[in-house]
N, C-alpha and C positions, 0 to 999 in steps of 0.2 A: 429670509430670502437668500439666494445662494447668488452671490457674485460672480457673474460669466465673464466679469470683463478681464481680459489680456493684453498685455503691453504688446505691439507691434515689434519692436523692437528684440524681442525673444525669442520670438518664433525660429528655428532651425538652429538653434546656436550650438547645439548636441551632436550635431550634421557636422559640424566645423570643428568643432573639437577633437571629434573622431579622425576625420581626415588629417589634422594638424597631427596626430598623436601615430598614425598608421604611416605616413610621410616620415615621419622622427625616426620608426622603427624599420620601415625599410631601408632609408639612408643610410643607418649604423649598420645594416647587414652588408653593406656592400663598399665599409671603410675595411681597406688593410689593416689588419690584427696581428699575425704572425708572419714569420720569416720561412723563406720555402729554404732546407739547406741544400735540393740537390738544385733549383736553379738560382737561387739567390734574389729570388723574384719575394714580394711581398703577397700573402695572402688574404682573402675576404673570408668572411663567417659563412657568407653563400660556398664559394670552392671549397673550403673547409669541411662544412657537410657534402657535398658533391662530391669529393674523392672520399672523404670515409662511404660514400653510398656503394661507389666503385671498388674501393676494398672490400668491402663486405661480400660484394655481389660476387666478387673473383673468387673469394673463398670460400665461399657455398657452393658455385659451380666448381672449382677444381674439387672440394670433396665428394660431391652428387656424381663427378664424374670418372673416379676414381675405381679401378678394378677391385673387386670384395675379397 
């Protein structure tokens, strides 16, 4: 016979873990990492890819719009 029974106690603990672990990982994204040297400001992993997004994007548009 197959035992249905479940400890109360169990139920959604996978719920919690996750959010514990997605919480960790956003907090670190949003700790200063590097050193900005034109204002002297400290930088996050979020601005960090934010400006490389913005670099990018300036120089695909300056090439895309460049006389042939």
């Amino acid at each position: 016979m197959i035992n249905r029974y479940r400890a109360p106690n169990t139920r959604g603990q996978a719920m919690v873990e996750y959010v514990v672990v997605v919480a960790a990982i956003t907090a670190a994204l949003f700790v200063p990492i590097a050193d900005d040297a034109s204002d002297g400001t400290r930088l996050s992993a979020i601005q960090l890819l934010v400006r490389g997004f913005q670099t990018g994007y300036a120089k695909i548009s300056s090439s895309l719009s460049a006389p042939e």
